[in-house]
N, C-alpha and C positions, 0 to 999 in steps of 0.2 A: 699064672704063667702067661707069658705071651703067645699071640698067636702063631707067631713065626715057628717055637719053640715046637706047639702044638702041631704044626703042620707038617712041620722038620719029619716030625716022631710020626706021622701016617694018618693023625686026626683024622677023619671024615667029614665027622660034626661041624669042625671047626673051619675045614675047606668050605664044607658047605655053607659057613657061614659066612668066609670069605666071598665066595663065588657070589650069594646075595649082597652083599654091601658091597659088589668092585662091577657086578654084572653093567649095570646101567651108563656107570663110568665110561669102561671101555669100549661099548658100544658107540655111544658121545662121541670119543675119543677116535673111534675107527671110522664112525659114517663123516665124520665132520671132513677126515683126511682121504676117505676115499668116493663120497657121495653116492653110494651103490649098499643098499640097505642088505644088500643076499653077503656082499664083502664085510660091512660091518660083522655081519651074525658071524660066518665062519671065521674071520680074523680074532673076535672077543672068544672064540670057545679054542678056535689054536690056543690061546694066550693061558686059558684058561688048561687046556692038557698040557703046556709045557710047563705052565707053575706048578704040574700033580708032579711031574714026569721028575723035574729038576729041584724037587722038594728040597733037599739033600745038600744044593747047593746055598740054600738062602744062607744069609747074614744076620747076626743079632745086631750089630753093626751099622746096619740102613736101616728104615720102615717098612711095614709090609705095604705101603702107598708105592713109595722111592720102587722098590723093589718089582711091582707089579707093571708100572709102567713101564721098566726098564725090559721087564720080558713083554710086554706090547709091543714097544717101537721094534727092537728085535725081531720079530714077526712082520711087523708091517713093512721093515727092510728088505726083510725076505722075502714079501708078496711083491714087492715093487722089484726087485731083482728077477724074478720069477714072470713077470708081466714081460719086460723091458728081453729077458730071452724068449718067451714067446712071439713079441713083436719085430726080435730079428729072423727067426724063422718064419717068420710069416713072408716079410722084408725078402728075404729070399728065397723062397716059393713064388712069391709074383714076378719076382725078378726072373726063375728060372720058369715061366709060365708066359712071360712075354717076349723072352730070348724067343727070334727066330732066324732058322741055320741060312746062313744065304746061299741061295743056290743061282746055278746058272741057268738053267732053264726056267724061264717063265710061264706060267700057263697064265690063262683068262682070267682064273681068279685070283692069280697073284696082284695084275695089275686091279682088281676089282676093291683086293685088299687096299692098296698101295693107295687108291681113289680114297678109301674110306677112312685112313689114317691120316690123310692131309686134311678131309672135312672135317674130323674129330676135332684135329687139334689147331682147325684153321684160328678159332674163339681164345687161343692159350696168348697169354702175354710173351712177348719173344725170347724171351732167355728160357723162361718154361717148354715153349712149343720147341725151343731147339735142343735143350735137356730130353725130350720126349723122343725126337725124331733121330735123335745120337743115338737111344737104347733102344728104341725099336727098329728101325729103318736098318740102321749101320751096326747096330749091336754090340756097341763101344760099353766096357764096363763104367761104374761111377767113377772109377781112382780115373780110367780115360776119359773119359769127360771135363771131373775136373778140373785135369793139368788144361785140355787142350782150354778150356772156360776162365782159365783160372782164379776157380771156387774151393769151394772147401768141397769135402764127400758131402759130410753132412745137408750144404746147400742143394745139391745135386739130386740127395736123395727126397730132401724135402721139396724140391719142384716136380719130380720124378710122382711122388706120391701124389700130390696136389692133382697132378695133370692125370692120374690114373681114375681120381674121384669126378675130374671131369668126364670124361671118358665114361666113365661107369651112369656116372647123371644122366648123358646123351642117350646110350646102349638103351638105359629102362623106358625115355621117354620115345622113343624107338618102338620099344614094345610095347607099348601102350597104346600108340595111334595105330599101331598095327592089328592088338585087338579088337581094337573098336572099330576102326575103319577095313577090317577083311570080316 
């Protein structure tokens, strides 16, 4: 009997035998696509519960190759979908973390800020350093930006980002001479 047939039916033996002869495969298969050895593991053992899980569904029809891969990619779809929503809530949490309300009264350490947002972003190339200075200064969203730019979001967001890693570079080497030099 095939193994498909076997597996169909609830085998153990026979998954387990699967799971050895496909383990190392999809491993291969997942580090190569996602180069992070902890994703490979958990994406190869996902692949590996949804083929127990969806036994029921295989085909006599395909291979149990065809078929194993097919529930990898599947998975790996899904971690990448999964990634890709995490990175938009991320995306907007910094966004709603460097939104600041304008107000009318200024104290001393607004203008202190105000000093230290134009030295940040004195080193930005100019369409980034004014991407930067529309979201923080003016607190224009990206769709405003864009139009007034006229960019894509996308570009907006990817200068937006850039300029935030600069920013983040400066802040540590900041802290660093502050260490050592107090």
């Amino acid at each position: 009997m095939s193994p498909i047939i076997e597996i169909k039916k609830g085998d153990e033996l026979v998954f387990q035998a699967t799971y050895d002869q496909y383990h190392a495969k999809l491993f291969h298969f997942f580090l190569k696509r996602t180069r992070e050895e902890e994703a490979a593991k958990d994406l190869t053992q996902q692949s590996f519960i949804k083929l127990w899980q969806c036994r029921h569904t295989l085909s006599e029809a395909y291979s149990l190759d065809t078929q194993i891969f097919t529930i990898a990619s599947s998975v790996f779809v899904d971690h990448l979908r999964k990634i890709a929503v995490e990175r938009k809530y991320q995306y907007q949490l910094e966004d709603s973390l460097y939104e600041q309300p304008s107000l009318t009264y200024q104290s001393h350490s607004d203008y202190e800020s105000a000093d230290y947002i134009d030295a940040v972003s004195e080193d930005l190339p100019p369409i980034r350093k004014n991407v930067f200075m529309m979201k923080i200064v003016k607190g224009y969203s990206n769709k405003e930006i864009a139009e007034q730019l006229s960019v894509s979001i996308k570009t907006v967001e990817d200068h937006y980002s850039k300029a935030l890693k600069h920013v983040r570079s400066l802040v540590s080497v900041v802290f660093v001479l502050r260490f050592f030099l107090f």
